[in-house]
ROMAR-49605 format. One record per residue (C-alpha): x, y, z; residue number from 1; residue in one letter. Coordinates in nm, 4 decimals. Each point is the difference from the previous one (the first is absolute). Layout:
REM residues N
X;Y;Z;NUM;a
...
//
This chain:
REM residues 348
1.9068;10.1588;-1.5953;1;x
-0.1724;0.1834;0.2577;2;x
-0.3637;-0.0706;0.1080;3;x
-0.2679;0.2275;-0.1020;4;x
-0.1425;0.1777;0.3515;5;x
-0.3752;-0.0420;-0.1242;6;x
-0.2181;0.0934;0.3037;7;x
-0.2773;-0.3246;0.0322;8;x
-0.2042;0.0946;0.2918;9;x
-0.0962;-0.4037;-0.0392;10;x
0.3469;-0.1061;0.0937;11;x
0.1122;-0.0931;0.3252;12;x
0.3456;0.1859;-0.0365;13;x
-0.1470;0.2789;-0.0866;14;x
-0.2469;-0.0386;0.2749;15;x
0.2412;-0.0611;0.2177;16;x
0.2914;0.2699;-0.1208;17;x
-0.3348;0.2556;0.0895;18;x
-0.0195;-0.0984;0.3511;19;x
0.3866;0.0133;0.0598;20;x
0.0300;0.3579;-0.1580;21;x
-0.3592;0.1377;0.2001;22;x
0.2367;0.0058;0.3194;23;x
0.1272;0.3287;-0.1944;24;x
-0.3356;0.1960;0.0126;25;x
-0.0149;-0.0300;0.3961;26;x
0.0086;0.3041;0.1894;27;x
0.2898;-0.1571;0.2607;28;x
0.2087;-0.1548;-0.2656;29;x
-0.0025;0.3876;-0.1750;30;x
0.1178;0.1181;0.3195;31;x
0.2598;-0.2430;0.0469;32;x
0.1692;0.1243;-0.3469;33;x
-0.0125;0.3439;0.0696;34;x
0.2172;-0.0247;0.2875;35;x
0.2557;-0.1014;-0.2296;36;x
-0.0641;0.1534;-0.3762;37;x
-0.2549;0.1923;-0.1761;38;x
-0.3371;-0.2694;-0.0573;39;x
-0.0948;0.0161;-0.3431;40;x
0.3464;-0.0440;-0.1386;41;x
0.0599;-0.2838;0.2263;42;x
-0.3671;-0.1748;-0.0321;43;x
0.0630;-0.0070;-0.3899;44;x
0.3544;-0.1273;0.0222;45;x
-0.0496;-0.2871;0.2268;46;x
-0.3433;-0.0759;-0.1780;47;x
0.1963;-0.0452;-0.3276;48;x
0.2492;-0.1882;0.1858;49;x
-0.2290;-0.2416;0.1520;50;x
-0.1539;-0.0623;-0.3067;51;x
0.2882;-0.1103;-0.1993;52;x
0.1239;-0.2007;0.3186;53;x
-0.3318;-0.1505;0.0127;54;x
0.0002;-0.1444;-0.3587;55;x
0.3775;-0.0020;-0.0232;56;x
0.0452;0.2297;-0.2307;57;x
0.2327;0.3223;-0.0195;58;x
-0.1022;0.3606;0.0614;59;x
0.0788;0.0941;-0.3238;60;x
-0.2871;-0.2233;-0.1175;61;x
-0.2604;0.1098;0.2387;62;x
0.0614;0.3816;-0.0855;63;x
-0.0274;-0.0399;-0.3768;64;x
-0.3130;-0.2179;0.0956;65;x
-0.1460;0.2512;0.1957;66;x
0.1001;0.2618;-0.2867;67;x
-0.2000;-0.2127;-0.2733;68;x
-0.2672;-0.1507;0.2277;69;x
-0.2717;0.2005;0.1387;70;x
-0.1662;-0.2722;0.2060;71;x
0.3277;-0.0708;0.1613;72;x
0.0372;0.3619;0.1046;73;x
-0.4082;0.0083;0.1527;74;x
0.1410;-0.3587;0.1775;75;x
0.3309;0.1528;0.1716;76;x
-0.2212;0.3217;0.0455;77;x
0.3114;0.1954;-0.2112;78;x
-0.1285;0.3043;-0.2305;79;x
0.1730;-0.0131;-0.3360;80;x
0.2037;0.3327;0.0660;81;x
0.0766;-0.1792;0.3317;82;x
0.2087;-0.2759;-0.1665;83;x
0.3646;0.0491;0.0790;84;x
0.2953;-0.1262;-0.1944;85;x
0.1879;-0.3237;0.0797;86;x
0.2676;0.1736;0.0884;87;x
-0.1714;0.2495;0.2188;88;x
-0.1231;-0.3049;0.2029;89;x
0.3391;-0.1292;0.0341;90;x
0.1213;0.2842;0.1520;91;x
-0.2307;0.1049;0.2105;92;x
0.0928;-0.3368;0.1784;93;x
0.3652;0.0528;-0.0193;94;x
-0.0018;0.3154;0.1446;95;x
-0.2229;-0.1207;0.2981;96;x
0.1945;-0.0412;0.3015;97;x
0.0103;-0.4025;0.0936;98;x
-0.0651;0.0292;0.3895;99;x
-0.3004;0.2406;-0.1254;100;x
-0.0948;-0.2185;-0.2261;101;x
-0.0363;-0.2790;0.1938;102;x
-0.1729;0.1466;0.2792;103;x
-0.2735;0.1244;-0.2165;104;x
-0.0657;-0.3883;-0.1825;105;x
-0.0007;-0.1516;0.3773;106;x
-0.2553;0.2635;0.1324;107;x
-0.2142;-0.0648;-0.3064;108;x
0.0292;-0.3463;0.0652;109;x
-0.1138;0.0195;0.3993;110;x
-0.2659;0.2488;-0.0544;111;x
-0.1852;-0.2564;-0.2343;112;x
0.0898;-0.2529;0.2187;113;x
-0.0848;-0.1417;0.3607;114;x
0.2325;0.0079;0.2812;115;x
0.1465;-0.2571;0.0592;116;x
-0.1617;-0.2044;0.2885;117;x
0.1280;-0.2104;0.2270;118;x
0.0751;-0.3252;0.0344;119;x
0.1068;-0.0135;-0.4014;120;x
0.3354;-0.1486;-0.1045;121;x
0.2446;0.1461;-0.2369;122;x
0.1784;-0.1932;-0.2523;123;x
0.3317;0.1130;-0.1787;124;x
0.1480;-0.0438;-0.2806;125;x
0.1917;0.0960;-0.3198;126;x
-0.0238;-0.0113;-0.3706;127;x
0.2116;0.0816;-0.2701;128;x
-0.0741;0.2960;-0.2188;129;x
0.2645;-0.0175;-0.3263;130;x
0.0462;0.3158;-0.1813;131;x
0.0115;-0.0519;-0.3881;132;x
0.3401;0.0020;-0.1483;133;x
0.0269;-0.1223;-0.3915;134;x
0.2587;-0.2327;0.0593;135;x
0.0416;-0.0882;-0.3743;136;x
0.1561;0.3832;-0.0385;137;x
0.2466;0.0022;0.3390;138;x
0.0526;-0.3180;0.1757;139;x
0.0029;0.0962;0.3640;140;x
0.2650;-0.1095;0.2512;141;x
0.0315;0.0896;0.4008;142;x
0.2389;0.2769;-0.0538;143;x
-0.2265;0.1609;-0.2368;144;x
-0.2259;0.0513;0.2932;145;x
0.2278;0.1881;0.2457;146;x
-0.1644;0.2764;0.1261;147;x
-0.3558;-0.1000;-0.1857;148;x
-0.2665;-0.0474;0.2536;149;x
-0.0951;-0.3291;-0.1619;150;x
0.2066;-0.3058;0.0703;151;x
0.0294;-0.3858;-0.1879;152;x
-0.2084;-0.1876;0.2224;153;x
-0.1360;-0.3434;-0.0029;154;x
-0.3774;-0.1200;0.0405;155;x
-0.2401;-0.2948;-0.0509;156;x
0.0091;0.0905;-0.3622;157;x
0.3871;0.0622;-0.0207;158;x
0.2858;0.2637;-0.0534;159;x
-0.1466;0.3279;-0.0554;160;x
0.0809;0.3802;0.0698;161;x
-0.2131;0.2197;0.1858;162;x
-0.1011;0.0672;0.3470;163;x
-0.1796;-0.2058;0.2690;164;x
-0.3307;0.1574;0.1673;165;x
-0.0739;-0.1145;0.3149;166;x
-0.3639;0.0138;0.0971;167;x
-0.1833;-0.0494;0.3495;168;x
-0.3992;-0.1260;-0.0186;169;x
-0.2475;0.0591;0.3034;170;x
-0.1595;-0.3934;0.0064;171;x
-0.3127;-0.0509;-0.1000;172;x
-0.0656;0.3340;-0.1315;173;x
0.3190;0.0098;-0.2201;174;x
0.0343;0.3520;0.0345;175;x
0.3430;0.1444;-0.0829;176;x
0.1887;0.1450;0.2906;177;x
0.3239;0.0182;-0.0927;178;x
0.2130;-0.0235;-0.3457;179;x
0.4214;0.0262;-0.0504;180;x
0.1978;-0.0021;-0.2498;181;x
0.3402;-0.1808;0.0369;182;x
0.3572;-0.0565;-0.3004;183;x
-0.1243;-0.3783;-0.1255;184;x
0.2903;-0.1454;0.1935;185;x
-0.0849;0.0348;0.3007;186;x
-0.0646;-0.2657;0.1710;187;x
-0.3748;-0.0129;0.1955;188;x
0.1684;-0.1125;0.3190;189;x
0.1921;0.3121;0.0494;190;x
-0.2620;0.2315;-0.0727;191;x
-0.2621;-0.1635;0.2939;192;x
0.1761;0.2880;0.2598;193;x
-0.0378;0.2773;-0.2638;194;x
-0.3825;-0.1301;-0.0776;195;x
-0.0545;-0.0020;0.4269;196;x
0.1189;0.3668;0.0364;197;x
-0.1694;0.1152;-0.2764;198;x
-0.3815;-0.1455;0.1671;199;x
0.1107;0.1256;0.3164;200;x
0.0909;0.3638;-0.0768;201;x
-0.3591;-0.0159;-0.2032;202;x
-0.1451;-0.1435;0.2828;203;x
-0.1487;-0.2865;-0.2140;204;x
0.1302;-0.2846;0.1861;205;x
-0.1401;-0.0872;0.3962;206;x
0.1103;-0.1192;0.3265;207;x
-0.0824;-0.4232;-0.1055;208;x
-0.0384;0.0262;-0.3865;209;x
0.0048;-0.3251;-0.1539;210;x
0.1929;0.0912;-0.2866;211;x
0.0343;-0.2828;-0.3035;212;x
0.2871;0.0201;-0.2022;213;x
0.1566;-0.2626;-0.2631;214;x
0.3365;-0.2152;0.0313;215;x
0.1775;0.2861;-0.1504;216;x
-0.0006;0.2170;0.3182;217;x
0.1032;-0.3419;0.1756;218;x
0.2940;0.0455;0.2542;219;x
0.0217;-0.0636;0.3681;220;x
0.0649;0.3665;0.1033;221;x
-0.2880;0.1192;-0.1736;222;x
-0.1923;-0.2337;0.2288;223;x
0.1970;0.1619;0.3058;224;x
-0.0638;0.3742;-0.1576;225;x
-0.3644;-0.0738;-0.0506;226;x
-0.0382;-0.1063;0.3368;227;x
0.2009;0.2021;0.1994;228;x
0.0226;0.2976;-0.1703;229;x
-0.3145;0.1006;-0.1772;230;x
-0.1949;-0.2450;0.2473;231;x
-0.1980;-0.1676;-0.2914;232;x
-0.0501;-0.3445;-0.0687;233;x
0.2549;-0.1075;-0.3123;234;x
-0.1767;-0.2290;-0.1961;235;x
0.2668;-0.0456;-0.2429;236;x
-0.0071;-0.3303;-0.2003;237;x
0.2821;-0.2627;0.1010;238;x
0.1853;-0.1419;-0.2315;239;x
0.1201;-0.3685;0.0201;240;x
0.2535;0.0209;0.2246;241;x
-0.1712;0.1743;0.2625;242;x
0.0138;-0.1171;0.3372;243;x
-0.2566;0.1226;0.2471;244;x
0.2348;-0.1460;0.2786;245;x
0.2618;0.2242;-0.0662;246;x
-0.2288;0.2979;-0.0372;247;x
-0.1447;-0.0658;0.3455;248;x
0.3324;0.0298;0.1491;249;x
0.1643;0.3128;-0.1876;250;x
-0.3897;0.1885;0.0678;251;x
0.1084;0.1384;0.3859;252;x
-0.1377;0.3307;0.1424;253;x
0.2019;0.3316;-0.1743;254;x
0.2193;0.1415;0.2637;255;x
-0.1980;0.3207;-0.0119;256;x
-0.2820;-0.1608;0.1214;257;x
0.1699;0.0202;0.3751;258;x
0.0276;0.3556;-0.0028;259;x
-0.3598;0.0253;-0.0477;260;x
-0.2282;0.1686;0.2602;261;x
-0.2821;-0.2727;-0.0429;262;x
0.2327;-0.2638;0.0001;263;x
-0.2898;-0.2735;0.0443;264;x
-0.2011;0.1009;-0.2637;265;x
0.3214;-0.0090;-0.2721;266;x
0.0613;-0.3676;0.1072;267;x
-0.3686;-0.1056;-0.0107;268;x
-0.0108;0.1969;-0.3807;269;x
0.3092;-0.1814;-0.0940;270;x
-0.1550;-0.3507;0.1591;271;x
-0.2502;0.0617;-0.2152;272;x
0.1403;0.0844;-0.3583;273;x
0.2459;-0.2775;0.0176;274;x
-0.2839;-0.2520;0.1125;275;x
-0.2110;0.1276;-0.2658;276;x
0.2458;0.0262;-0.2410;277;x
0.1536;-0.3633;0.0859;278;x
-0.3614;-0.1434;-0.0593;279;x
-0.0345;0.1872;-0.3273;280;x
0.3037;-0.1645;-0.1487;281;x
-0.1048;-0.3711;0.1070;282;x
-0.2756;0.0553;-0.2504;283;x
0.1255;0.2517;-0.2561;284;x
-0.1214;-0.2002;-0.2904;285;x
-0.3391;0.0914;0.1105;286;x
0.0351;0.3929;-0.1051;287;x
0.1590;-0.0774;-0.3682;288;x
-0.3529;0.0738;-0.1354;289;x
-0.0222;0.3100;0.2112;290;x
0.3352;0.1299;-0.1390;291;x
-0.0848;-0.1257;-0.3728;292;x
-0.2565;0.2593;-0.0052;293;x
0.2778;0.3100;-0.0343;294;x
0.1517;-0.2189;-0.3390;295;x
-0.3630;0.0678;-0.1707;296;x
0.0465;0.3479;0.1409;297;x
0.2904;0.0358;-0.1898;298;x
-0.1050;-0.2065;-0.3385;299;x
-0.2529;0.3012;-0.0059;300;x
0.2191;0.2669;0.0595;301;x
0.1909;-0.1441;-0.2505;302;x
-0.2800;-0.0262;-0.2153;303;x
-0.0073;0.3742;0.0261;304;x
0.3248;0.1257;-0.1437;305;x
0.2548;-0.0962;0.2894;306;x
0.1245;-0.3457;-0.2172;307;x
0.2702;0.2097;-0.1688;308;x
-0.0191;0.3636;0.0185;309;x
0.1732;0.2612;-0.2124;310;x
0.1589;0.2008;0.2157;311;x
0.4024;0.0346;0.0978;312;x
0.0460;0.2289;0.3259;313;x
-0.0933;-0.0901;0.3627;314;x
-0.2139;0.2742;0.0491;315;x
-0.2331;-0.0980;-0.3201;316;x
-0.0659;-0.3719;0.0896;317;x
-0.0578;0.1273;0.3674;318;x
-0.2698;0.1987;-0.1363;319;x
-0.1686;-0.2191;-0.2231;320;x
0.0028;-0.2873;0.2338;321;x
-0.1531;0.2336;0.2245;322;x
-0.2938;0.0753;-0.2740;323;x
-0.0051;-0.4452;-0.0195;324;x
-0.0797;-0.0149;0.3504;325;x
-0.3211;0.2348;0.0257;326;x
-0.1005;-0.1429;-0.3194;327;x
0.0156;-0.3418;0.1535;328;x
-0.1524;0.1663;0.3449;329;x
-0.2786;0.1354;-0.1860;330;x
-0.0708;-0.3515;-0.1725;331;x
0.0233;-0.1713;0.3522;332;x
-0.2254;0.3514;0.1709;333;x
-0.2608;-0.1401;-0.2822;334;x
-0.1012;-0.3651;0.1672;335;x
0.2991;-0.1976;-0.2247;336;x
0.1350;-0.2154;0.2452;337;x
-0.0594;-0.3201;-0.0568;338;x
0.2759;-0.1995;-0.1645;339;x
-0.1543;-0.0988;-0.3020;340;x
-0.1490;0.3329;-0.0766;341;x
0.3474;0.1237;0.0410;342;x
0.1201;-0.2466;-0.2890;343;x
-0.2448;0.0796;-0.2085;344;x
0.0183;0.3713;0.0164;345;x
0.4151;-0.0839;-0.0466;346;x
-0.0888;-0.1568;-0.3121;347;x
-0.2143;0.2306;-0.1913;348;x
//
């Protein structure tokens, strides 16, 4: 049975559901959406979207709400000839080109947002996101999911079948910089050079990042990548049989570095990561709390739709993962940062 939407201006969802959807009646965040599509259409569509994200709910819900409910309409701001159909909403999103898409969530996201500022860490990492298959009707076995964009894939929890998003935090702000979607079996390790390239070409990632990543991404040549190619600091946890020996003899200056002009300068940079990165990993146990904070991010975003989602194509998890993150952004833009405010918000 689905929840009754019954606006209480008394209630801290509601109070807090206000704030998120507010960003939508700035000036800069209406200019941002009609670079891409027409602004009323989209406003009410991602409004009505949020919403049923927000209390986990489907859009279907949240329209005939909004058709029945006149104090939801006055709360989304919606008149009642305004309303669109479900199915109207659905494929207004379809249609929406992904890359577009995309853009136009992250730019919302940074205008409400600081910059990022410097000496911040990034932490990595991944979480799945299962799409919901009724099992009872179809059983569901690996060749079934040639050519699907979801794979079998195993986490904390299990088997399951979906996709794995891959999210990158600014630490301590939490801000989201970054979010990918990758088939459930693939593995975290081989995605670390796909993750790198991605924060480069964005221009996200800096000359000396410290960037904190789980024992999933754990390899020796993602040490060596970090290092010499995207000339960050690789704080990937070890796993137990790590040996910081052998690391210290494989980590050597990249043979490009010779042709360099400022030949100096490369070898003092390189000194430098590997002796900062060398003294990180004697003491690695030391940033689990740091990194712990992303796993709250994710019970939240969780809390918020992503824990299985109803959709079957590439495109249309893409999308709504996309709608996850600036939900979660917003939340985090608000002042919730601390860890047990995060909890508690996952748990309402």
């Amino acid at each position: 049975m689905q929840i009754p939407l019954a606006v209480d201006p008394n209630d801290y969802r509601w109070q807090l559901l206000g704030e998120i959807l507010n960003i939508f009646e700035m000036r800069k965040t209406k200019k941002i959406i009609a670079k891409f599509t027409q602004v009323k259409t989209a406003i009410n569509c991602i409004k009505i979207t949020l919403t049923s994200m927000f209390f986990s709910t489907t859009i279907s819900h949240v329209v005939e709400e909004l058709r029945r409910r006149e104090d939801l309409r006055e709360f989304l701001r919606i008149k009642e000839e305004e309303v669109p159909r479900a199915a109207y909403i659905y494929a207004f999103l379809s249609k929406f080109d992904l890359n577009s898409f995309i853009s136009m969530i992250l730019q919302i996201l940074n205008s409400i947002t600081k910059k990022r500022q410097r000496n911040t860490k990034l932490i990595v990492d991944c979480t799945d996101v299962s799409v919901d298959i009724n099992w009872f009707r179809k059983p569901v076995k690996q060749r079934d999911l040639e050519g699907k964009a979801y794979k079998w894939g195993y986490s904390t929890k299990g088997l399951f079948v979906g996709m794995k998003l891959t999210l990158v935090l600014e630490y301590p702000s939490l801000r989201p910089l970054l979010f990918l979607l990758h088939p459930a079996n693939r593995h975290e390790a081989k995605i670390f050079q796909e993750v790198m390239d991605e924060l480069k070409r964005r221009r996200i990632v800096r000359n000396g990042d410290i960037v904190i990543m789980d024992k999933g991404f754990y390899a020796y040549r993602n040490y060596l990548m970090g290092v010499n190619e995207y000339r960050i600091v690789p704080l990937i946890f070890p796993r137990s049989n790590f040996n910081i020996g052998r690391l210290d003899g494989i980590l050597s200056y990249p043979l490009s570095i010779f042709s360099s002009k400022m030949l100096e300068k490369e070898i003092r940079r390189f000194k430098a990561l590997k002796a900062k990165l060398m003294n990180l990993l004697r003491r690695w146990e030391h940033f689990k709390a740091v990194r712990s904070v992303i796993e709250d991010v994710f019970k939240l975003a969780k809390s918020f739709g992503l824990r299985r989602l109803h959709r079957y194509t590439g495109r249309s998890v893409y999308k709504f993962a996309a709608l996850n993150v600036l939900l979660v952004g917003v939340v985090v833009a608000l002042g919730f940062r601390e860890k047990r405010v995060l909890q508690r918000l996952a748990e309402m």
